[in-house]
mmCIF file as gemmi writes it, N, C-alpha and C atoms, coordinates in Angstrom:
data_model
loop_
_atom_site.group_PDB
_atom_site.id
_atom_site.type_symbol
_atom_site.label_atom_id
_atom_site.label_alt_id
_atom_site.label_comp_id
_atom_site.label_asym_id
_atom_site.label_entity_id
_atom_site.label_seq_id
_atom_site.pdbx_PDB_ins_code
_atom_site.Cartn_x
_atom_site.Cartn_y
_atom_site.Cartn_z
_atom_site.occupancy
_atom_site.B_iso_or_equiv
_atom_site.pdbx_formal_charge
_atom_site.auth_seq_id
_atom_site.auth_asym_id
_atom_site.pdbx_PDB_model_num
ATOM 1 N N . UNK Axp A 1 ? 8.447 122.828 -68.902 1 0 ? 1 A 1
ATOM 2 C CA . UNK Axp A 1 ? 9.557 121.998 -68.473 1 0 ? 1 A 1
ATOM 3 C C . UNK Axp A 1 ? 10.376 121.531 -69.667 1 0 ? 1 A 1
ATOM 4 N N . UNK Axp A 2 ? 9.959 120.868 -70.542 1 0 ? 2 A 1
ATOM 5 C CA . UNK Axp A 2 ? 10.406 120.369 -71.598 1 0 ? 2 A 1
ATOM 6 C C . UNK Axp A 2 ? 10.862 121.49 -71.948 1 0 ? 2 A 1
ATOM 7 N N . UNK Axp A 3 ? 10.49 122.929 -72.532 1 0 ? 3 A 1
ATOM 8 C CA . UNK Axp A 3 ? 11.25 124.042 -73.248 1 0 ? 3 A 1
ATOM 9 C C . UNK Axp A 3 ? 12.228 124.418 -72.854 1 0 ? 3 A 1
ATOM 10 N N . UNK Axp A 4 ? 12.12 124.82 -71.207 1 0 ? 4 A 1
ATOM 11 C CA . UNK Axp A 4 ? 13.664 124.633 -70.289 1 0 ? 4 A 1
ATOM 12 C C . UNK Axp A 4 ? 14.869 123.866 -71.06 1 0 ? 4 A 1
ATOM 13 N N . UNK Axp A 5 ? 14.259 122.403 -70.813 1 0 ? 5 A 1
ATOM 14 C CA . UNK Axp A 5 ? 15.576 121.205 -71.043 1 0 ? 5 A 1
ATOM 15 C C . UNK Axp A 5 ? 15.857 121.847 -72.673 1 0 ? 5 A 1
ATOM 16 N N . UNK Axp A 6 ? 15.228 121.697 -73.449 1 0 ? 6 A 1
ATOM 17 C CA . UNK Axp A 6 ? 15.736 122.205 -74.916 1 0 ? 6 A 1
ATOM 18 C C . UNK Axp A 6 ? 16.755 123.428 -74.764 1 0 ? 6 A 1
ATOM 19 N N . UNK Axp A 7 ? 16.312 124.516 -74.124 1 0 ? 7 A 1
ATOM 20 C CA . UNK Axp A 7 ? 16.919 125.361 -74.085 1 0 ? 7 A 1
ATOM 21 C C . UNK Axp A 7 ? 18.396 125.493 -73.409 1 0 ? 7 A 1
ATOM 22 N N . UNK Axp A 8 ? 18.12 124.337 -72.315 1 0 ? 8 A 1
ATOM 23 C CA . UNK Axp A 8 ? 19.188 124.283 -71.686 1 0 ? 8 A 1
ATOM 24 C C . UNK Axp A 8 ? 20.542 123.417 -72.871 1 0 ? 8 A 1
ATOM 25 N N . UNK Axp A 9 ? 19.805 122.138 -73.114 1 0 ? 9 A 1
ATOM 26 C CA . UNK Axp A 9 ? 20.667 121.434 -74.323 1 0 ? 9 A 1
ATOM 27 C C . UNK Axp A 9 ? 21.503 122.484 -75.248 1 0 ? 9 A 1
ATOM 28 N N . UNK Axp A 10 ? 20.696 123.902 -75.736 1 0 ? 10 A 1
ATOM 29 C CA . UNK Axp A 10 ? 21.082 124.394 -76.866 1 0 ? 10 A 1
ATOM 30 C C . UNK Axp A 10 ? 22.317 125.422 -76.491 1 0 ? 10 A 1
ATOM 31 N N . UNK Axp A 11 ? 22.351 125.925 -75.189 1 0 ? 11 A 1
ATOM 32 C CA . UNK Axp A 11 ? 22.501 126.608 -74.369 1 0 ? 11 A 1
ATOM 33 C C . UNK Axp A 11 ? 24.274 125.787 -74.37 1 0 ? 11 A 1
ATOM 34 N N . UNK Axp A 12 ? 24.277 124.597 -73.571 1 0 ? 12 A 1
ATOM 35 C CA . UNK Axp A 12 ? 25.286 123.848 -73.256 1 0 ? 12 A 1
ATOM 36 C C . UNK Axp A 12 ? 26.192 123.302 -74.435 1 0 ? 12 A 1
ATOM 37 N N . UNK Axp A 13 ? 25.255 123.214 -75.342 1 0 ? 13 A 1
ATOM 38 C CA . UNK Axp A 13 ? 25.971 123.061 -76.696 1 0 ? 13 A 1
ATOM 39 C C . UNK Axp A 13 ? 26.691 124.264 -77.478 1 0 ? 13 A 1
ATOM 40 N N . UNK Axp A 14 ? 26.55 125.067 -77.178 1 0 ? 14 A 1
ATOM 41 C CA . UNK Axp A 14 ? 26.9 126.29 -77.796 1 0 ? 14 A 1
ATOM 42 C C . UNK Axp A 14 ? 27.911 126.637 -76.738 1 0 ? 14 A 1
ATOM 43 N N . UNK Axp A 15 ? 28.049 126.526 -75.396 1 0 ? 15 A 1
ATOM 44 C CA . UNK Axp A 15 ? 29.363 126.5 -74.555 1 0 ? 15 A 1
ATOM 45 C C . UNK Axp A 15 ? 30.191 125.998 -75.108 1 0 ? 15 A 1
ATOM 46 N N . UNK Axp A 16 ? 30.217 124.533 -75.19 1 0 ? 16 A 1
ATOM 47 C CA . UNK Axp A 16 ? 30.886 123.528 -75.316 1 0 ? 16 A 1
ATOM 48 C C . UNK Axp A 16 ? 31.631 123.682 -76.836 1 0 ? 16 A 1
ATOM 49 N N . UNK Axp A 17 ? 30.968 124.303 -77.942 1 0 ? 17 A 1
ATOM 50 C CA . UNK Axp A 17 ? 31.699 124.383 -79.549 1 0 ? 17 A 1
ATOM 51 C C . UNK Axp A 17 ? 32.768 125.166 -78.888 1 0 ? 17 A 1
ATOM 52 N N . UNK Axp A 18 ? 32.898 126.732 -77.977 1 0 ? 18 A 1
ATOM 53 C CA . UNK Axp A 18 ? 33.653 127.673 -78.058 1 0 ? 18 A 1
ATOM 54 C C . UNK Axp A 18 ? 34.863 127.105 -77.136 1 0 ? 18 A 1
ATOM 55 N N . UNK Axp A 19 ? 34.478 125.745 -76.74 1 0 ? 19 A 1
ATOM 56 C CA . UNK Axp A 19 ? 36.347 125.434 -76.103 1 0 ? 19 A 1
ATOM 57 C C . UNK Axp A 19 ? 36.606 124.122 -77.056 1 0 ? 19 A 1
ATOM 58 N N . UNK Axp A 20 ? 36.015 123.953 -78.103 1 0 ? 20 A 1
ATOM 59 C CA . UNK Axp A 20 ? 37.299 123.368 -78.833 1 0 ? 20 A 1
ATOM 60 C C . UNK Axp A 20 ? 38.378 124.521 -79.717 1 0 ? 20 A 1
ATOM 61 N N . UNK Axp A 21 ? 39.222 123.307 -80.474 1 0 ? 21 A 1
ATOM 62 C CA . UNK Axp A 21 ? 40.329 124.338 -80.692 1 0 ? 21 A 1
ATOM 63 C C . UNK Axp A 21 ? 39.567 124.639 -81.811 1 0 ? 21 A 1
ATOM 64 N N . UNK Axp A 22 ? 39.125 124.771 -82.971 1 0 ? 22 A 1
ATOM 65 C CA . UNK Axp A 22 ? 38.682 125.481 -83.732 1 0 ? 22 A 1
ATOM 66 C C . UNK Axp A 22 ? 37.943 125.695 -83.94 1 0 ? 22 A 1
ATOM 67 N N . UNK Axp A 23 ? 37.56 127.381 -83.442 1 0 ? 23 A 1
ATOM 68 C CA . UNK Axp A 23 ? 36.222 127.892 -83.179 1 0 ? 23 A 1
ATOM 69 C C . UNK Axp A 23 ? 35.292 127.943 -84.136 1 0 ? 23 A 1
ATOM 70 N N . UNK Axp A 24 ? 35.735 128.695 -85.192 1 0 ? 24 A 1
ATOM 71 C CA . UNK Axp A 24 ? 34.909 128.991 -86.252 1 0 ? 24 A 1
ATOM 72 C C . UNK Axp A 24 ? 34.57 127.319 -87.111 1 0 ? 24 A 1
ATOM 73 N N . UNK Axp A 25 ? 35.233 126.912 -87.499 1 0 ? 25 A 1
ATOM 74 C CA . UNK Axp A 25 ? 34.849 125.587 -87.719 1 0 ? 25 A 1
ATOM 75 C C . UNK Axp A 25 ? 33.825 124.802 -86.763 1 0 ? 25 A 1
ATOM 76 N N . UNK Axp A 26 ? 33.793 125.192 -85.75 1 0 ? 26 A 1
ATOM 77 C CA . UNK Axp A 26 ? 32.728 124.416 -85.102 1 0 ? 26 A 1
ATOM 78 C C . UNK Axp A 26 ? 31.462 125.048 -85.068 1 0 ? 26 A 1
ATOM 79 N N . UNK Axp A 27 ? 31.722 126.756 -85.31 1 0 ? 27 A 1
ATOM 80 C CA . UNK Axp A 27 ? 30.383 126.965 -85.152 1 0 ? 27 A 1
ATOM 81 C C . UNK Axp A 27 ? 29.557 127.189 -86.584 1 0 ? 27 A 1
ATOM 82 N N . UNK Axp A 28 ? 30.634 127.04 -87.397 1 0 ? 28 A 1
ATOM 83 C CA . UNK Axp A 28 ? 29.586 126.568 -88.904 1 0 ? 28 A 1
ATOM 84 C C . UNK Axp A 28 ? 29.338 125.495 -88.625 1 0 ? 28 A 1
ATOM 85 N N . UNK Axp A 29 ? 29.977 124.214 -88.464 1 0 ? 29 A 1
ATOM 86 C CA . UNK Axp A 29 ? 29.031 123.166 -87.98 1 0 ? 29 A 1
ATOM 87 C C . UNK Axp A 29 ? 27.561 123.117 -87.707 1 0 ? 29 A 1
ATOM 88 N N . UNK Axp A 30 ? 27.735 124.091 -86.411 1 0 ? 30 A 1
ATOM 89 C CA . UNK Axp A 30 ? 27.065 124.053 -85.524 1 0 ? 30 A 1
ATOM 90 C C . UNK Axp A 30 ? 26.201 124.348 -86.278 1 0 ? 30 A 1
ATOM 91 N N . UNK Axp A 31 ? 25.753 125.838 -86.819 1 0 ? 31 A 1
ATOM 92 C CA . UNK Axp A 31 ? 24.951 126.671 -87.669 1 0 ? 31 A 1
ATOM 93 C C . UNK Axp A 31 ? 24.369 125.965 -88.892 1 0 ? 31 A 1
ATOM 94 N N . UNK Axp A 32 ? 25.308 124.822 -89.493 1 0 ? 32 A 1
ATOM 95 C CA . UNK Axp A 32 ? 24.467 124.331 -90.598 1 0 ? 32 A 1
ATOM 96 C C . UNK Axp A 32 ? 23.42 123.39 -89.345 1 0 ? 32 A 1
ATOM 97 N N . UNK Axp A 33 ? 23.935 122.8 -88.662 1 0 ? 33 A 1
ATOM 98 C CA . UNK Axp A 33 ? 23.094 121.415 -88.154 1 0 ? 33 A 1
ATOM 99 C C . UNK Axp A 33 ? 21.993 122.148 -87.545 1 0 ? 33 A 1
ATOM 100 N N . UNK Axp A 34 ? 21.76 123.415 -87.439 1 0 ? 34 A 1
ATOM 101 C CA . UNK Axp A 34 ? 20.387 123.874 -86.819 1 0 ? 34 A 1
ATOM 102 C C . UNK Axp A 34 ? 20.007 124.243 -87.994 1 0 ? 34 A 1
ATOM 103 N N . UNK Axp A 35 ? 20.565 124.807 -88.941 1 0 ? 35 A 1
ATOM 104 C CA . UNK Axp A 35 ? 19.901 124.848 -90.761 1 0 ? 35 A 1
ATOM 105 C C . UNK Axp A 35 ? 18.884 123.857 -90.625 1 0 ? 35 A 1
ATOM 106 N N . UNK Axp A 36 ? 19.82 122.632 -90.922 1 0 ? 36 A 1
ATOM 107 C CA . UNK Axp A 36 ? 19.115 121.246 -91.081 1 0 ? 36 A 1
ATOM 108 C C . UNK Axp A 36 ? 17.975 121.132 -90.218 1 0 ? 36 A 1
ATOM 109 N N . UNK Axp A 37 ? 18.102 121.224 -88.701 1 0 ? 37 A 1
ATOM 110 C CA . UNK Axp A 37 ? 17.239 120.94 -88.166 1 0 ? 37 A 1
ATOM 111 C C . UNK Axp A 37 ? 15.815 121.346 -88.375 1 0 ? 37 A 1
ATOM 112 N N . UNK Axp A 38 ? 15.764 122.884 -88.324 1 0 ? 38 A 1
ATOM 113 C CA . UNK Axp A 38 ? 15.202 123.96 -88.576 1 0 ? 38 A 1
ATOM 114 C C . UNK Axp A 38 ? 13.864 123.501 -89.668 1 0 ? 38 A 1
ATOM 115 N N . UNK Axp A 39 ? 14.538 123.486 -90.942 1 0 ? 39 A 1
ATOM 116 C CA . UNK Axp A 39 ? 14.078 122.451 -92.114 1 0 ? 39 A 1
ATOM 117 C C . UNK Axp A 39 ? 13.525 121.408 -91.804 1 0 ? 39 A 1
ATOM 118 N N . UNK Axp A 40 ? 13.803 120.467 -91.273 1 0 ? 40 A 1
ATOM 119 C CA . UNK Axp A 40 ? 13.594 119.177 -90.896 1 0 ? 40 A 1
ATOM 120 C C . UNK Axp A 40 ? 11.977 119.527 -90.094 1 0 ? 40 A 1
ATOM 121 N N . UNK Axp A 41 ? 12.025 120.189 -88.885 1 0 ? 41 A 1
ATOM 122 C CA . UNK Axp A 41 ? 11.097 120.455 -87.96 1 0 ? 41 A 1
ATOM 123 C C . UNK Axp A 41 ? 9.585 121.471 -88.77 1 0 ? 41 A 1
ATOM 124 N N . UNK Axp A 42 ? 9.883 122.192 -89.717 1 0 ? 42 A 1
ATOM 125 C CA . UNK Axp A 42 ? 8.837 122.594 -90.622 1 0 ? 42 A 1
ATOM 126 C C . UNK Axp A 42 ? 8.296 121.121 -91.533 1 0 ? 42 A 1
ATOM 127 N N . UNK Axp A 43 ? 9.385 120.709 -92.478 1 0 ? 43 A 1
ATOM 128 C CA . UNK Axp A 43 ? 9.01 119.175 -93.128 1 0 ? 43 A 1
ATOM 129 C C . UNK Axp A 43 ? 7.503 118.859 -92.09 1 0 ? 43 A 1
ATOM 130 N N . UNK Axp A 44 ? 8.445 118.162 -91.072 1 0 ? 44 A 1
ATOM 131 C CA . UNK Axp A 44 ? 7.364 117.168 -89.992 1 0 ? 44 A 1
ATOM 132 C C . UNK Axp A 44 ? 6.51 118.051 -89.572 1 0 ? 44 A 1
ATOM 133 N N . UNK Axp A 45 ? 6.219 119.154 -89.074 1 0 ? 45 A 1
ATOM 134 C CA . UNK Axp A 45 ? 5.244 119.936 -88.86 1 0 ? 45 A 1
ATOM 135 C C . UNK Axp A 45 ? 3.865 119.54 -89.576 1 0 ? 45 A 1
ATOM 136 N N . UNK Axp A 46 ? 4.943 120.148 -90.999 1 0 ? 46 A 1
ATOM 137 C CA . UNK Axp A 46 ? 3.562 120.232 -92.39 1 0 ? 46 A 1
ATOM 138 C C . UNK Axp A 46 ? 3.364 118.448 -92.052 1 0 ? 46 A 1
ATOM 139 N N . UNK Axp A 47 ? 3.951 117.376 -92.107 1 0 ? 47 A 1
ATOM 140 C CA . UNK Axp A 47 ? 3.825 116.145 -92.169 1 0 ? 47 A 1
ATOM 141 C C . UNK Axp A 47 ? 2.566 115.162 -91.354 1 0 ? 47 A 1
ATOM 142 N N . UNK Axp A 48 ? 3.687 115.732 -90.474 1 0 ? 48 A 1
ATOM 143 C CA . UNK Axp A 48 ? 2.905 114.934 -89.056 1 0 ? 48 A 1
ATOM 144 C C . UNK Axp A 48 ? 1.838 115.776 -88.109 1 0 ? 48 A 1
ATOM 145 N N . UNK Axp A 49 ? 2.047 116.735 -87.701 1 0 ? 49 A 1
ATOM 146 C CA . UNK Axp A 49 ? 1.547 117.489 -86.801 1 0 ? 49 A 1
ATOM 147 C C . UNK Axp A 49 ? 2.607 117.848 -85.907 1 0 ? 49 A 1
ATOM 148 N N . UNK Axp A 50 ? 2.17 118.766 -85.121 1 0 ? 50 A 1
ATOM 149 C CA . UNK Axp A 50 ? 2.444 119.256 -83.512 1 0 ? 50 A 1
ATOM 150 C C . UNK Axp A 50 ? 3.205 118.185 -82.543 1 0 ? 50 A 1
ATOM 151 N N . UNK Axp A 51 ? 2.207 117.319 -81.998 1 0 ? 51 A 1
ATOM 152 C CA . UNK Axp A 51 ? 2.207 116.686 -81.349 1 0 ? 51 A 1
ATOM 153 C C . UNK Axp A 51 ? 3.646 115.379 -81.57 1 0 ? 51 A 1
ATOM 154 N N . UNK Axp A 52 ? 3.179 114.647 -82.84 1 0 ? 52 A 1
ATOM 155 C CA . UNK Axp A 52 ? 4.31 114.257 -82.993 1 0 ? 52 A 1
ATOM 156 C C . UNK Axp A 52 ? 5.705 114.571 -83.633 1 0 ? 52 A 1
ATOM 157 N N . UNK Axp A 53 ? 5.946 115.475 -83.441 1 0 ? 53 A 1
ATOM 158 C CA . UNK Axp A 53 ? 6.716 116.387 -84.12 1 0 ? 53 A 1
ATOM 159 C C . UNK Axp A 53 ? 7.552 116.847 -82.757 1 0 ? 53 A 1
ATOM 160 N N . UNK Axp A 54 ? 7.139 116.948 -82.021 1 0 ? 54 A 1
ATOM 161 C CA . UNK Axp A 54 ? 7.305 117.891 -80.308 1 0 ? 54 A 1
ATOM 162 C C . UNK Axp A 54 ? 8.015 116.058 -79.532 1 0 ? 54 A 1
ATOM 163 N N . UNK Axp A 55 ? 7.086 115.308 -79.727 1 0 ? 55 A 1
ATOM 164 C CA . UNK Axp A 55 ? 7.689 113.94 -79.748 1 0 ? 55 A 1
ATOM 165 C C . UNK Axp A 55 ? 8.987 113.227 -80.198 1 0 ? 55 A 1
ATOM 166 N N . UNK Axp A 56 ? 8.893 113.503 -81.517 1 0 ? 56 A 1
ATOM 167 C CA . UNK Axp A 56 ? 10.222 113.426 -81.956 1 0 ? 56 A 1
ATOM 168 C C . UNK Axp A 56 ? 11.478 114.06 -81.605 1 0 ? 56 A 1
ATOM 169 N N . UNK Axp A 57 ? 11.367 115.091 -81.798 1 0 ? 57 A 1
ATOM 170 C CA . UNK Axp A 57 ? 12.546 116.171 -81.188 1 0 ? 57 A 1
ATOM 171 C C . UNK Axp A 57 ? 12.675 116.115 -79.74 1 0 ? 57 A 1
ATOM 172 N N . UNK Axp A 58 ? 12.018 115.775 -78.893 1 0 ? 58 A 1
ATOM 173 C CA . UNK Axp A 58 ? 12.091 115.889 -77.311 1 0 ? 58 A 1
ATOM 174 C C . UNK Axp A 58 ? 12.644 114.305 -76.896 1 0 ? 58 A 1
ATOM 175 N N . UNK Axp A 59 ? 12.408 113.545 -77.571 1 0 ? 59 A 1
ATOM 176 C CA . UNK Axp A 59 ? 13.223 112.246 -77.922 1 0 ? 59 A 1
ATOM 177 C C . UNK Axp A 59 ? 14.702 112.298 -78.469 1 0 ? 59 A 1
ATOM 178 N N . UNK Axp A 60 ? 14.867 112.706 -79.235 1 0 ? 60 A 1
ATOM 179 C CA . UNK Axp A 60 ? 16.224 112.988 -79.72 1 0 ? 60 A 1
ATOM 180 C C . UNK Axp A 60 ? 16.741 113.947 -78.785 1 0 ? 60 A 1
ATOM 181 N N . UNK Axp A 61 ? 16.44 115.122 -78.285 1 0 ? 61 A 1
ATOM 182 C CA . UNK Axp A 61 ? 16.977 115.791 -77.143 1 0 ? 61 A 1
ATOM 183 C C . UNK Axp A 61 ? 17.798 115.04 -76.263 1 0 ? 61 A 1
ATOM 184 N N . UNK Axp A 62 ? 16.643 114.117 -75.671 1 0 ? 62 A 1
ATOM 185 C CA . UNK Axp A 62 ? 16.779 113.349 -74.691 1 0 ? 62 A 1
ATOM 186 C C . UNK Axp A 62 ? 17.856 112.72 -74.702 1 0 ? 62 A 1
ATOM 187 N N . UNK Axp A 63 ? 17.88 111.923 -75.418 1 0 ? 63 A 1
ATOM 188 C CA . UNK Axp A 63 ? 18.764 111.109 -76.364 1 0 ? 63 A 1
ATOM 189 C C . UNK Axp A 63 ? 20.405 111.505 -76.233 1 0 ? 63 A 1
ATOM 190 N N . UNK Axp A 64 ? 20.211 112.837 -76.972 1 0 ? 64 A 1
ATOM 191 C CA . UNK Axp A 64 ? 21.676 113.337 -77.126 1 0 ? 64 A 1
ATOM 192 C C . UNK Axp A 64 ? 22.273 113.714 -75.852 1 0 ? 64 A 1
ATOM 193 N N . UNK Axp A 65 ? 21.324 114.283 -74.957 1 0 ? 65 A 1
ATOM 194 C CA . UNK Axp A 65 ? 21.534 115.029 -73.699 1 0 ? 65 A 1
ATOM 195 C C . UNK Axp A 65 ? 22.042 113.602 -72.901 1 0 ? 65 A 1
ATOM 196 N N . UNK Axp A 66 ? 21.409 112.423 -72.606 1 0 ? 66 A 1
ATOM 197 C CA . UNK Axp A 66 ? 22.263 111.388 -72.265 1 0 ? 66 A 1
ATOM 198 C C . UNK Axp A 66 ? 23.357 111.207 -72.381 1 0 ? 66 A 1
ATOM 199 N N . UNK Axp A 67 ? 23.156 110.923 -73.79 1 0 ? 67 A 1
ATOM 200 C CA . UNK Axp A 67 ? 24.551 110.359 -74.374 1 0 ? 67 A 1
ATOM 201 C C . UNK Axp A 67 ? 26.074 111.296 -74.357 1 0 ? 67 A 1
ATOM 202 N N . UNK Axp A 68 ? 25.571 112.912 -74.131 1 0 ? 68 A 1
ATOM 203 C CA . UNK Axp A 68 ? 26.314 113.718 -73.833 1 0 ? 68 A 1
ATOM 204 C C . UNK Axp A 68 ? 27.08 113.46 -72.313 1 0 ? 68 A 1
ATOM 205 N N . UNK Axp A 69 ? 26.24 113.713 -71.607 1 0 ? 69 A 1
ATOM 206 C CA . UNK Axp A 69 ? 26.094 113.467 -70.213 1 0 ? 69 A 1
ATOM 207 C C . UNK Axp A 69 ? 27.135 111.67 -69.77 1 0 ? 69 A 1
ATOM 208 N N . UNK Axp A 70 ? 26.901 110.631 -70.645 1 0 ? 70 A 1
ATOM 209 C CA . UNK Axp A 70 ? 27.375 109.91 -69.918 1 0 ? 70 A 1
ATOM 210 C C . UNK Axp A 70 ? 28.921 109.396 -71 1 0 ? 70 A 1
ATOM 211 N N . UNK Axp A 71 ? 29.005 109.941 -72.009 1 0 ? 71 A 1
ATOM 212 C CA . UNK Axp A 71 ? 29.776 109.866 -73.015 1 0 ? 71 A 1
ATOM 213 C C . UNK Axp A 71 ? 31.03 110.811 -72.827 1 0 ? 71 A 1
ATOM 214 N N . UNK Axp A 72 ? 30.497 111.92 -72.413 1 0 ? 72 A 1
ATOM 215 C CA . UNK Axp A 72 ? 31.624 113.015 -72.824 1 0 ? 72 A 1
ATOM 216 C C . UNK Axp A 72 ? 31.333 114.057 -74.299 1 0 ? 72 A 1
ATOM 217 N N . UNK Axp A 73 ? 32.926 114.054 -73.966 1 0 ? 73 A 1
ATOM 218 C CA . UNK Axp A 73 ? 33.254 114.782 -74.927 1 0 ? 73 A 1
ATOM 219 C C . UNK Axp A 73 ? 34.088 114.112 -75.918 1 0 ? 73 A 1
């Protein structure tokens, strides 16, 4: 369930870069901030573990997917 919603988030986000007006600019954006992420999610791996690690990120998902959802664009 949870992999769904991620997927779906990543999914909807990657719609959403290709109707602003500047494409390519958004999708380097886009591309560094999963760099970052990417990085980030090995860090805490080695750090923390699994568990809270899967915690964290499914929190922030959450999070953004709200704030998407009741925010806009």
């Amino acid at each position: 369930m949870a992999l769904s919603a991620s997927l779906f988030n990543y999914f909807l986000l990657s719609y959403i870069v290709t109707t602003f007006e500047q494409v390519y600019l958004s999708h380097f954006v886009g591309l560094l901030s999963e760099l970052v992420a990417n990085f980030t999610a090995g860090l805490l791996l080695y750090k923390l573990g699994t568990r809270p690690t899967f915690t964290v990120f499914f929190t922030t998902m959450i999070l953004g997917a709200t704030l998407m959802l009741f925010y806009g664009l």
